[in-house]
KOLBATOR-600185 format. One record per residue (C-alpha): residue in one letter; y, x, z. Coordinates in steps of 0.5 Angstrom, whole numbers, plus 500, padded with zeros to 3 digits. Example, Ala and Ser with C-alpha at 12.3 -4.5 7.8 and 13.67 -1.06 7.14 Angstrom:
BEGIN
R, A, 491, 525, 516 $
R, S, 498, 527, 514 $
***
This chain:
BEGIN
R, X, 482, 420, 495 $
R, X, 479, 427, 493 $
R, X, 484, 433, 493 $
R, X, 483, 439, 488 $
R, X, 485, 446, 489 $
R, X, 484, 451, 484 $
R, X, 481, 457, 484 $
R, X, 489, 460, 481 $
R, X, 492, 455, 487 $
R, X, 488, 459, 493 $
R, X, 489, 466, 490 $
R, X, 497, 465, 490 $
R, X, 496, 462, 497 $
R, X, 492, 468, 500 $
R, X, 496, 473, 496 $
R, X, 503, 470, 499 $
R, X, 500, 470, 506 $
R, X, 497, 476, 505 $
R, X, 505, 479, 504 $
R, X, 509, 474, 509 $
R, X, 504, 473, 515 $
R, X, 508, 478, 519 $
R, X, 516, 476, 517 $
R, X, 514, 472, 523 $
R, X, 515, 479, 526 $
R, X, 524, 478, 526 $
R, X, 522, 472, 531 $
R, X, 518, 475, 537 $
R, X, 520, 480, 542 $
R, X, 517, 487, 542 $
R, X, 514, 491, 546 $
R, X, 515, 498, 549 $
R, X, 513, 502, 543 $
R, X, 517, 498, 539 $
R, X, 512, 494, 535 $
R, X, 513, 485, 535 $
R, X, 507, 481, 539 $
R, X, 505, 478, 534 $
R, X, 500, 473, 538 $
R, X, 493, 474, 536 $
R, X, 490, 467, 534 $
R, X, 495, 469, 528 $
R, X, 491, 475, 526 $
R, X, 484, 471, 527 $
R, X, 487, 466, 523 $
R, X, 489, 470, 518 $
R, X, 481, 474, 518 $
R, X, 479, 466, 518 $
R, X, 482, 464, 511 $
R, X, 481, 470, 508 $
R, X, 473, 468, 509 $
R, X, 475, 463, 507 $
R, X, 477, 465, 501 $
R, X, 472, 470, 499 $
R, X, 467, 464, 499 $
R, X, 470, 459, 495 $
R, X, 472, 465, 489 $
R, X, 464, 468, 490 $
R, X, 461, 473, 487 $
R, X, 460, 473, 480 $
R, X, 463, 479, 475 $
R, X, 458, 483, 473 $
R, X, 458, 491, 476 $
R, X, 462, 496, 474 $
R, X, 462, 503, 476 $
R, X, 469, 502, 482 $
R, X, 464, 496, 483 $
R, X, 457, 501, 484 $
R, X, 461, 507, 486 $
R, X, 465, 502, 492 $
R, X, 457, 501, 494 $
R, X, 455, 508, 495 $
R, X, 462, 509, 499 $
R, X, 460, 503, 503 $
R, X, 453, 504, 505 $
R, X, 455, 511, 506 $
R, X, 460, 509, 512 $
R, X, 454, 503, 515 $
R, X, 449, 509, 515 $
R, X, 453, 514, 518 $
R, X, 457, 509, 523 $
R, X, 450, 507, 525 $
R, X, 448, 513, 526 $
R, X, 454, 515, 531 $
R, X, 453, 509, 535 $
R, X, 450, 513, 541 $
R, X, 458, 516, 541 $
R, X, 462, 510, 541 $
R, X, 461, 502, 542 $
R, X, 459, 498, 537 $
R, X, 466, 494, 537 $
R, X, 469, 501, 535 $
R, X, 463, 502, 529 $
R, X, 464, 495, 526 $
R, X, 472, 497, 526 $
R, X, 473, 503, 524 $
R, X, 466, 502, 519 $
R, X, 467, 494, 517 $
R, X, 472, 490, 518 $
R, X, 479, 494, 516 $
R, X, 473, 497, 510 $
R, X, 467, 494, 509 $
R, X, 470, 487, 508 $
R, X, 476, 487, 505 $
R, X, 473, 492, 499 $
R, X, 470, 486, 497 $
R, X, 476, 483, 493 $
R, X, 474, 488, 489 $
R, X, 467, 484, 487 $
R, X, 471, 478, 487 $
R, X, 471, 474, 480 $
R, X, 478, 473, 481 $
R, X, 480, 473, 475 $
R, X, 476, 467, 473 $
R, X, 480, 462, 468 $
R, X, 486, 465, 472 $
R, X, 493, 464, 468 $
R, X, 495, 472, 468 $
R, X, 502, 470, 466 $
R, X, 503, 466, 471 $
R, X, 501, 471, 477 $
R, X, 505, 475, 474 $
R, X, 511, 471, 475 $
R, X, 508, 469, 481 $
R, X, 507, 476, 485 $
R, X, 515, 477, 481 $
R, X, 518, 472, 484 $
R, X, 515, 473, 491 $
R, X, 516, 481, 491 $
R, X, 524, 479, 490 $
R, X, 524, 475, 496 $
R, X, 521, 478, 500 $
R, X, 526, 484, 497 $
R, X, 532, 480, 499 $
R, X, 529, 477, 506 $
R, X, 528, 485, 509 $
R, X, 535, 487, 508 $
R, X, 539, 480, 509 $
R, X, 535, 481, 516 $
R, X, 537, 488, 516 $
R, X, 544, 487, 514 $
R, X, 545, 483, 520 $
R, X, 542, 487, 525 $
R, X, 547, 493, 521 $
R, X, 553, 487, 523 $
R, X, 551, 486, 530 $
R, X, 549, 479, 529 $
R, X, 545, 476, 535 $
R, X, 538, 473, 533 $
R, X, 538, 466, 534 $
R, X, 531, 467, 538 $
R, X, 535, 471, 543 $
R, X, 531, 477, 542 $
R, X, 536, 483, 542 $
R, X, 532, 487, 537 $
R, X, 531, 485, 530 $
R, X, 526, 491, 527 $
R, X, 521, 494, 528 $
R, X, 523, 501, 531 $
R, X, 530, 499, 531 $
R, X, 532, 501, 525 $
R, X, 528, 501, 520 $
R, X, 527, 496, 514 $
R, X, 520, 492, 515 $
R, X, 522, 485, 511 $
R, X, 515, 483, 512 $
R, X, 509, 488, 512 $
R, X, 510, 489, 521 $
R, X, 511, 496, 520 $
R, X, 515, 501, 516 $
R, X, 511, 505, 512 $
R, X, 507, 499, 509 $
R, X, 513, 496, 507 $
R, X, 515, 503, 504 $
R, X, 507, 502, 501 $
R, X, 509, 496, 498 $
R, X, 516, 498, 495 $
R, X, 512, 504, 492 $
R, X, 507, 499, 488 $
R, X, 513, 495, 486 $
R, X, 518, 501, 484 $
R, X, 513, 504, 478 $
R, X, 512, 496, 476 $
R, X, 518, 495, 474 $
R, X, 520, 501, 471 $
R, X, 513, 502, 466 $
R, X, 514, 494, 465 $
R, X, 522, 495, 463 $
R, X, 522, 502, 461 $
R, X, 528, 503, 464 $
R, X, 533, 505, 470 $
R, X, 536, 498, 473 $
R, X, 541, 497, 479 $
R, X, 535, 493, 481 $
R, X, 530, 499, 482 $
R, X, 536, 503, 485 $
R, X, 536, 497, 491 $
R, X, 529, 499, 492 $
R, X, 529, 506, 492 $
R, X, 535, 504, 497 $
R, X, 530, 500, 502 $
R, X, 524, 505, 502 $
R, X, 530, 510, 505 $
R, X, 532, 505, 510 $
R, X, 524, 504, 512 $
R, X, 524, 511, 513 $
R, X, 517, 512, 510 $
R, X, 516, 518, 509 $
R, X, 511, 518, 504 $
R, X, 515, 513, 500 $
R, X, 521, 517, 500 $
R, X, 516, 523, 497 $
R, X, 514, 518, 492 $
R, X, 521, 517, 490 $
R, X, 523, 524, 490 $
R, X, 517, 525, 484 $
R, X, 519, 518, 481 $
R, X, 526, 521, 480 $
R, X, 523, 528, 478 $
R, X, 519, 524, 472 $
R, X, 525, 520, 471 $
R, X, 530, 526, 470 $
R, X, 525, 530, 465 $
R, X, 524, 524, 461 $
R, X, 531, 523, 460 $
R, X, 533, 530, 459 $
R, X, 528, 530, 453 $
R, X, 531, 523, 450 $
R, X, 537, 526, 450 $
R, X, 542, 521, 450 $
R, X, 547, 517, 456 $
R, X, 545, 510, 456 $
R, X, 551, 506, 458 $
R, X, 545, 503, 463 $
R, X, 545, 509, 467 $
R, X, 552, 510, 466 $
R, X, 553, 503, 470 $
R, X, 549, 504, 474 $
R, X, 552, 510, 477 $
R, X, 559, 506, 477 $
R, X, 556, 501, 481 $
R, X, 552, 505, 487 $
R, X, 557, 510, 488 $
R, X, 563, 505, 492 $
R, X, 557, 502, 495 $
R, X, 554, 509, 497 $
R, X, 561, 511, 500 $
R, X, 561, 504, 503 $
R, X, 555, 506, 507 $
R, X, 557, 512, 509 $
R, X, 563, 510, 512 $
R, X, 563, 503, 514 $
R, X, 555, 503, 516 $
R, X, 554, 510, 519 $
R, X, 549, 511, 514 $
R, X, 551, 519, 513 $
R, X, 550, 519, 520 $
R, X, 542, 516, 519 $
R, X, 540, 520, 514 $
R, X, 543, 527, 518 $
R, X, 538, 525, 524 $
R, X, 533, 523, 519 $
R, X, 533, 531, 517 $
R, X, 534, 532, 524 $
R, X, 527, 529, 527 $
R, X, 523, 531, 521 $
R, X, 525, 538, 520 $
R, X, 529, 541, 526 $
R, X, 526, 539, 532 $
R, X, 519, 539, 530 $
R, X, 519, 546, 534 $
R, X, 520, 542, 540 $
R, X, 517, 535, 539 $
R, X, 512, 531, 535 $
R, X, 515, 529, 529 $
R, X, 512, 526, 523 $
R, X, 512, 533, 519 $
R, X, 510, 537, 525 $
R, X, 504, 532, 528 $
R, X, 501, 533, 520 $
R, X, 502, 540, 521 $
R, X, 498, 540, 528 $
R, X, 493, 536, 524 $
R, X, 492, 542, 519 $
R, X, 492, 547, 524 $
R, X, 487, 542, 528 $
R, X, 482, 542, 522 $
R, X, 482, 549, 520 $
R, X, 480, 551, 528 $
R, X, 474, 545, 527 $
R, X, 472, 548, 520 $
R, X, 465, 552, 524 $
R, X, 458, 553, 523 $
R, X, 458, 550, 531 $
R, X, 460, 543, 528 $
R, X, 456, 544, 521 $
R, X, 452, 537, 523 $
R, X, 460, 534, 524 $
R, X, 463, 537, 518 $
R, X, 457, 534, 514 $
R, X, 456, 528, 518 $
R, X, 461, 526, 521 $
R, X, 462, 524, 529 $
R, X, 465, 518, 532 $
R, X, 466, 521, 539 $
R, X, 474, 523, 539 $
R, X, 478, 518, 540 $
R, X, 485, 522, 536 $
R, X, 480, 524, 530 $
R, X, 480, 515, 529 $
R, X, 488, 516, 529 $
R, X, 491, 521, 525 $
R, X, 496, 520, 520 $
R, X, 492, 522, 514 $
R, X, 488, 518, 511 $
R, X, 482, 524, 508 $
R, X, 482, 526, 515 $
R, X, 481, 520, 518 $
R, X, 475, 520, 513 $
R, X, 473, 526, 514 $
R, X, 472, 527, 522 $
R, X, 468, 519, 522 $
R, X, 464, 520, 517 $
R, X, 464, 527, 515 $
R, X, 464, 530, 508 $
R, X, 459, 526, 505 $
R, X, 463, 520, 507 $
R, X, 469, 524, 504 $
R, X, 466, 526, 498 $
R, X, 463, 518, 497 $
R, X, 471, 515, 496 $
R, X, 473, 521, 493 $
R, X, 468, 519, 487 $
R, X, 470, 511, 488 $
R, X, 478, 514, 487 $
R, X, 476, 517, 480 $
R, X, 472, 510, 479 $
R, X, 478, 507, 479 $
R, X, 483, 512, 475 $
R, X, 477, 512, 469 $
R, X, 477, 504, 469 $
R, X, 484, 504, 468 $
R, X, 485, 509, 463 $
R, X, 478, 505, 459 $
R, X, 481, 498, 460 $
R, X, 489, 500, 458 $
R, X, 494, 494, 458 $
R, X, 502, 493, 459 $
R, X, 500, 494, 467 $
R, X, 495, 500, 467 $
R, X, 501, 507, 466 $
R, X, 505, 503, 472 $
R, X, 498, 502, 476 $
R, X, 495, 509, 475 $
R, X, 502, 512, 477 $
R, X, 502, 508, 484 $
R, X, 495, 511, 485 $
R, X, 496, 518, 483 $
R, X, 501, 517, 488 $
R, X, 496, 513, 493 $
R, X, 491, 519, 493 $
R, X, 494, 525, 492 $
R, X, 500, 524, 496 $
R, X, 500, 517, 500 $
R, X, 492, 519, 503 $
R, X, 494, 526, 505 $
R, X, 500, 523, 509 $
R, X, 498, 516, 512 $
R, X, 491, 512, 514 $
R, X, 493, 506, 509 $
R, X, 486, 504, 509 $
R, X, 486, 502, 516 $
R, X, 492, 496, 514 $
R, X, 489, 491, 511 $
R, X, 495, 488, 508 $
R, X, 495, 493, 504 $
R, X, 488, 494, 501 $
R, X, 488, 486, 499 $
R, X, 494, 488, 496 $
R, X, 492, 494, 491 $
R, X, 484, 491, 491 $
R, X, 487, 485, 488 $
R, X, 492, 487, 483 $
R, X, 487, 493, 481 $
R, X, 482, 487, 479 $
R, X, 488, 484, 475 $
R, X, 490, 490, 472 $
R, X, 483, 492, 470 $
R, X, 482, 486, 467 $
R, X, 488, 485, 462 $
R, X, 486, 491, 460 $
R, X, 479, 488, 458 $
R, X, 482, 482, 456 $
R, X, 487, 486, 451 $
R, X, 479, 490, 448 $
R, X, 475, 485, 447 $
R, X, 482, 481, 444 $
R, X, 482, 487, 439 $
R, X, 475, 488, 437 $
R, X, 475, 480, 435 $
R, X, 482, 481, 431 $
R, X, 479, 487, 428 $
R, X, 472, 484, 427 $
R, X, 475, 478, 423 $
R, X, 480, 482, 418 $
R, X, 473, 485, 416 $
R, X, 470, 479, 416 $
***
């Protein structure tokens, strides 16, 4: 008996491991920074089927300028990560230069959308985001309610109480919400009870890059409402049925209570301690003291021989100390790829997709290394191959409309 699985079964597939894998993390202890041990054959079976997949889609699509501009970035890492091997191991060169960049920047080559139902994705990717929205805070509802974890661990989240549902850490999550958020607002054109639950998880993750993210929306939302000049009875429902559930929280939850010590860590005692505004802050102080001709050959170059240059928060930084300005100035080019394509190929998807990128490099990147999570560079490649897509498939459907008028 000969069992077939297309090429649409196996997308799915690595698409709905790729965001569930670690919602195992609600069943496993953690550790004493907080984080779930997530055994390791996981993450090694994880990395095998993902090969996997690369080799059963192959390569076929033809280059494109993300694709030509993605190779000059890559080259450039391999060279100048070989080049800093006297500095380092060749376990932190094929980290830090292949397998968090290199190999999962190859989706972006992938020809996955080779005789691929779009509708059904679409509806596929729906689906899965809305569970894995409801599975984060039903497990977070519970801990707030002090059930115990049947597994007999105390602890349900990862630094305590933060939201993660299933991306293993917080801010990644808030990376997924972020995406999410603009979709289904560009895809509806309009304010739902459904985009307030989840601008109310990126609160309850506590990223803050996501919450920035959501301070932009609200300010985009809010203009484009005063110039429409009219008081939808959505909005209005809206506000009616958040308002008791936003006082609920504040009295019954402590809500109040977490948004004050969130002011508090972030702004007040970043005098005092390592914060996520004073530790970006240091960062800053750090590059401008770096900034000398007695580095000239680090600041073009890069250099690998810091061990705290490999784990800064931003991700431009993170670039720029491995790989220098040359490394730096190649993705930067990659990222202005990515954004003309989108706009060439424009498709019912693109103004949500190009929103969520400008937020990705010019907030996200300044605040966050999410180059170095694999879960999310899969995530953005993929859907970024089938936004790009639609968008080609609408022009060419367009010009042979239009060549049979005339015809």
């Amino acid at each position: 008996m000969t069992i077939l699985i297309s090429k649409q079964k196996i997308l799915f597939i690595v698409f709905a491991l790729n965001a569930l894998l670690y919602s195992l993390v609600y069943f496993y202890p953690l550790n004493d920074f907080g984080e779930p041990q997530i055994p390791q054959f996981l993450k090694l079976l994880y990395d095998l089927i993902l090969v996997f997949f690369i080799i059963i889609i192959g390569f076929k699509s033809k280059l494109n300028q993300i694709h030509i501009f993605a190779s000059i970035f890559l080259i450039t890492i391999l060279v100048l990560g070989l080049i800093h091997i006297s500095h380092t191991s060749i376990a932190d060169y094929l980290h830090y230069s292949v397998r968090n960049i290199f190999f999962y920047n190859l989706f972006l080559f992938l020809n996955l959308t080779y005789n691929v139902d779009i509708s059904k994705f679409t509806d596929f990717h729906e689906r899965l985001f809305k569970f894995i929205l409801y599975f984060g805070l039903l497990f977070f509802s519970f801990q707030k309610l002090g059930v115990t974890n049947p597994f007999g661990f105390h602890e349900w989240m990862w630094e305590k109480n933060r939201l993660i549902a299933s991306w293993l850490n917080p801010n990644s999550l808030g990376f997924y919400l972020i995406f999410y958020l603009f979709y289904f607002y560009f895809k509806e054109n309009k304010i739902s009870i459904f985009l307030g639950l989840i601008v109310a998880s990126i609160f309850l993750s506590g990223s803050l890059t996501a919450i920035i993210g959501v301070v932009f929306f609200v300010g985009y939302v809010s203009v484009k409402f005063l110039k429409s000049k009219k008081l939808k009875p959505s909005f209005l429902l809206l506000i009616s049925v958040l308002s008791p559930i936003f006082i609920y929280m504040i009295i019954e939850l402590g809500a109040f209570d977490y948004i004050l010590f969130k002011i508090d860590v972030l702004f007040i005692q970043k005098s005092t301690v390592h914060t996520s505004v004073s530790t970006r802050v240091q960062n800053i102080n750090d590059l401008i003291e770096y900034m000398s001709f007695d580095n000239i050959a680090s600041i073009l170059f890069g250099d690998f021989n810091s061990e705290n240059y490999r784990r800064l928060d931003s991700q431009y930084l993170n670039i720029f100390y491995n790989y220098g300005l040359i490394g730096l100035v190649s993705y930067l080019f990659f990222q202005l790829a990515v954004l003309h394509e989108l706009m060439k190929y424009p498709s019912q998807f693109s103004k949500a997709f190009i929103a969520f990128s400008l937020w990705l490099y010019l907030i996200a990147f300044n605040l966050t290394a999410y180059l170095y999570r694999p879960n999310l560079v899969i995530f953005y490649s993929i859907m970024l191959v089938f936004v790009i897509h639609i968008g080609k498939k609408r022009l060419i459907t367009s010009s042979i409309n239009e060549h049979t008028r005339y015809n």
